[in-house]
C-alpha positions as CSV (number, residue, x, y, z in Angstrom):
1,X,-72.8,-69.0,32.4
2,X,-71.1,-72.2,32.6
3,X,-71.6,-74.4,29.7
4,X,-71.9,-78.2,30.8
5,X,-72.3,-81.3,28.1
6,X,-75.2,-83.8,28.2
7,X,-73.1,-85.9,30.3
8,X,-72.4,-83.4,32.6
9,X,-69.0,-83.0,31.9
10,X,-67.9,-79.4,31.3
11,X,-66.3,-78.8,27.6
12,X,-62.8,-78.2,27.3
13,X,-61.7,-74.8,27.4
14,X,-60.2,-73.3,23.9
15,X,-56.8,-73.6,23.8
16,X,-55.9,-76.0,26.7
17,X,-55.5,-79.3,24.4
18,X,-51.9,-79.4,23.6
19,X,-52.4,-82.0,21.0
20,X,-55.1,-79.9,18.7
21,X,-53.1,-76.6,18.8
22,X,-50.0,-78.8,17.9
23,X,-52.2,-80.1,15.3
24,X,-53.1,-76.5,14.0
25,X,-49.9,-75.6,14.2
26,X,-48.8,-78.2,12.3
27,X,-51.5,-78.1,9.4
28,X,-50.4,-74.6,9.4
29,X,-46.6,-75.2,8.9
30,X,-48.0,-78.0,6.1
31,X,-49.8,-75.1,4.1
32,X,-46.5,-73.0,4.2
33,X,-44.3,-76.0,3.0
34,X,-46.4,-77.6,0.4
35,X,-47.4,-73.9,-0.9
36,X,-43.4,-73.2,-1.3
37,X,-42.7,-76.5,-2.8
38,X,-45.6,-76.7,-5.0
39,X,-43.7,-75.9,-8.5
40,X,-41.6,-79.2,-7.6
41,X,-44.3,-81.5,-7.7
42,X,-43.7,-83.1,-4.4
43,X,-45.7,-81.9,-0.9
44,X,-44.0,-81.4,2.3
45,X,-44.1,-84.6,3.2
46,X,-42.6,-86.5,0.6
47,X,-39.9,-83.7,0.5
48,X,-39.2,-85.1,4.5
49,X,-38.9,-88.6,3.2
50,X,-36.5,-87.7,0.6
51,X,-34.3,-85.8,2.9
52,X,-34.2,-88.6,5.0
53,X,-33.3,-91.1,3.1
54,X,-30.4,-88.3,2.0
55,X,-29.3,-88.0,5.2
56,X,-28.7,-91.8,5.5
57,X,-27.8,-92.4,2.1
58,X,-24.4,-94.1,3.7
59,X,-26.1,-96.9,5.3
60,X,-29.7,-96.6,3.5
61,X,-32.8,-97.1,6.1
62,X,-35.2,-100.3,6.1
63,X,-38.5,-99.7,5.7
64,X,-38.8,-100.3,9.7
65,X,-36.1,-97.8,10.2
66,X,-37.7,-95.0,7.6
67,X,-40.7,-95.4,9.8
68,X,-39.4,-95.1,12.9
69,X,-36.7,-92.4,12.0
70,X,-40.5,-90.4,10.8
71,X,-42.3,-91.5,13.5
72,X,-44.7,-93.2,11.2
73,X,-46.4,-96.7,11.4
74,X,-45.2,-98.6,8.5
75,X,-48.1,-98.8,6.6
76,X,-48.5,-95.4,6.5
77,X,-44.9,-94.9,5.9
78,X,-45.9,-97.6,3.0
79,X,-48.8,-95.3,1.5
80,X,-46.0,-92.5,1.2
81,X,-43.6,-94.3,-0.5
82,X,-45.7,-96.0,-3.2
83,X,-45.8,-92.7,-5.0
84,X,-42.0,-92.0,-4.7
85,X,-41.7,-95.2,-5.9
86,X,-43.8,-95.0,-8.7
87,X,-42.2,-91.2,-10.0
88,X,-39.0,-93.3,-9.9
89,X,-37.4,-91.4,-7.1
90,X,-37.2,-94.0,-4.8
91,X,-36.7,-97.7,-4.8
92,X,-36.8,-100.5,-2.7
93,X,-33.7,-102.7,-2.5
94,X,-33.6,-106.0,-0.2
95,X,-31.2,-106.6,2.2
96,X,-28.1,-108.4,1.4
97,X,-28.1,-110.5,5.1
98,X,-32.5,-110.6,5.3
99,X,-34.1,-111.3,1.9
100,X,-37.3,-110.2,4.2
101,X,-35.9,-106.6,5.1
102,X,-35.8,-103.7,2.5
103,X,-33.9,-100.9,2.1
104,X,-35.3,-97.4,0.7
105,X,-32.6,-95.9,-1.2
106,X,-33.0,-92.8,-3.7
107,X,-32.4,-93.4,-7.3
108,X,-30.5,-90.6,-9.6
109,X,-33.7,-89.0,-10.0
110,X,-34.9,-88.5,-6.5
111,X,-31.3,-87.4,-5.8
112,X,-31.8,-84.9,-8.6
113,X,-35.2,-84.1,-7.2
114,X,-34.5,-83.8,-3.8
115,X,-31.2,-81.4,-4.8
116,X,-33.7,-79.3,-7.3
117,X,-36.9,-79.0,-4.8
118,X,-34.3,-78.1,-1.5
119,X,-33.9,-74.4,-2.4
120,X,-37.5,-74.2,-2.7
121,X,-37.8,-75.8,1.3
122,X,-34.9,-73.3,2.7
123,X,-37.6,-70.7,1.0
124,X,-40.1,-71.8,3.1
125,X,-37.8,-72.2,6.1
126,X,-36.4,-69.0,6.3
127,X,-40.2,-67.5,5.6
128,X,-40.9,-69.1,8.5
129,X,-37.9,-68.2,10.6
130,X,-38.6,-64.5,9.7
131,X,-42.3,-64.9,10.8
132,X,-41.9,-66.5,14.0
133,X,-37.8,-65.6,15.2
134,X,-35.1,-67.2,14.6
135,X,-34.4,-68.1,18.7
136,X,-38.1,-68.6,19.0
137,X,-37.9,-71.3,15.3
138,X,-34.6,-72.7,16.9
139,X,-36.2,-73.5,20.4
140,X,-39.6,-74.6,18.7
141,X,-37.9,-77.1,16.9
142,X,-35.5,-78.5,19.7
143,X,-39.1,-79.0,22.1
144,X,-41.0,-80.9,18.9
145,X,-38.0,-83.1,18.5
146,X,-38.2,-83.6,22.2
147,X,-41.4,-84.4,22.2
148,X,-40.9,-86.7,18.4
149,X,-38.3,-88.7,19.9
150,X,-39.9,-89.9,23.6
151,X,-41.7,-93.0,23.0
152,X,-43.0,-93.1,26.0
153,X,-45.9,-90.9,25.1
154,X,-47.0,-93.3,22.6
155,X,-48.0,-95.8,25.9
156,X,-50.9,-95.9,27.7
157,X,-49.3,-95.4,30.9
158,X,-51.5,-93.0,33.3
């Protein structure tokens, strides 16, 4: 029997949204990460900003450029930081050409965090590469980068 809504429209079928099972998938992965990293303190997500801002530590981010680089609005990017900022593992230094702009750098202590929590994230890595595959992790990853870095579906266009 075909189920149809009020409206008459019929429901969409389990499985066919691409945006909830990456959404599952994802909530899943964050369970794994945070799980591993719990003795350090941070969550899977501050752990992403740190390594960031490591990877960049040669010519530290703006806050803009942190957001972007995370695909994250800024005020949400802003939410995240504040407790970084607050542990003291972060900081927010203004630019030397634009008093306006700010650059995230890592202080001593997020360096020394981020060094002492990464052993705990290639734990959760590698369980998940032993899970899933290692080809299937490797092609996984290169798609959801694909997919992270085309801004055009973040427009409206039909």
């Amino acid at each position: 029997m075909d189920a149809t809504l009020a409206s008459g429209a019929k429901p969409i079928e389990a499985g066919t949204c691409c945006a909830t099972a990456l959404r599952k998938a994802s909530r899943r992965l964050t369970q794994l990460y945070d799980n591993v990293l719990m003795p350090s303190g941070l969550r899977s997500t501050q752990f992403a900003i740190l390594a960031e801002v490591r990877r960049r530590a040669g010519a530290p981010p703006t806050v803009q450029e942190l957001a972007t680089a995370l695909v994250l609005d800024r005020s949400a990017l802003g939410h995240n930081l504040r407790p970084l900022e607050r542990d003291g593992l972060l900081a927010l230094r203004e630019s030397a050409q634009d008093r306006r702009r700010r650059h995230v750098v890592l202080t001593r202590r997020g360096m020394a965090k981020y060094d002492s929590t990464r052993s705990l994230w290639q734990i959760a890595q590698r369980r998940f590469t032993r899970s899933f595959g290692e080809a299937e992790a490797a092609t996984l990853r290169a798609t959801l980068l694909t997919i992270a870095n085309d801004e055009s579906l973040a427009t409206l266009e039909a």
